[in-house]
N, C-alpha and C positions, 0 to 999 in steps of 0.2 A: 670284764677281764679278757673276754677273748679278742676284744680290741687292740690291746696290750699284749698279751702274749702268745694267741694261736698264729704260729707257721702254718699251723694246717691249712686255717680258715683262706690264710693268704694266698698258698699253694693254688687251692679251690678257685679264688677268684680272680687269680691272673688265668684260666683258664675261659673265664666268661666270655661271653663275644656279645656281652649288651652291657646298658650302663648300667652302674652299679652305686649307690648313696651310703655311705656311712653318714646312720642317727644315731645321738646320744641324745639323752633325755636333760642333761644337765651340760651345763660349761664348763665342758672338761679344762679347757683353758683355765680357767681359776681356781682348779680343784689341784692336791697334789700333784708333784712335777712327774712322777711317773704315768700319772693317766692322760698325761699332755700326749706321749706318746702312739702311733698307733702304725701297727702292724700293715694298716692297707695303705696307707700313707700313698700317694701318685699312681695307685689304682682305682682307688674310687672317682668317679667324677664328681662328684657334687658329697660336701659334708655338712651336716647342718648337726648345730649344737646349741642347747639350754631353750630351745624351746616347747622341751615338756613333751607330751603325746603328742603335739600339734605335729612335731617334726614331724611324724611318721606320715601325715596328712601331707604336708609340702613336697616330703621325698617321692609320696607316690603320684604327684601333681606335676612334680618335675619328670618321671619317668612316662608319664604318658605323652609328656611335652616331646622328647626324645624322640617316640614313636613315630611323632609327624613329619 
């Protein structure tokens, strides 16, 4: 839900000054039209979706990639 509807969370992350991954656990893409939605939307660099816990494996695979 706070993909969807935290301003806050977004507020927070236009302040970051590293990259940043939005994971979903499932494909929000095929799921109802409001969780298509997402609040970070052209802040996050990298989104990955419907790949289960793996995501959270890739996201932080891709963020150490960033480091170098």
């Amino acid at each position: 839900a706070w993909t969807h509807y935290s301003y806050a969370i977004r507020d927070a992350v236009e302040l970051f000054e590293i990259p940043v991954v939005e994971v979903h656990l499932s494909a929000i893409e095929e799921r109802e039209e409001f969780r298509r939605h997402s609040v970070l939307e052209g802040l996050a660099n990298r989104r990955i979706t419907g790949k289960g816990p793996e995501g959270y494996k890739e996201a932080l695979e891709f963020l150490v990639a960033e480091r170098k």
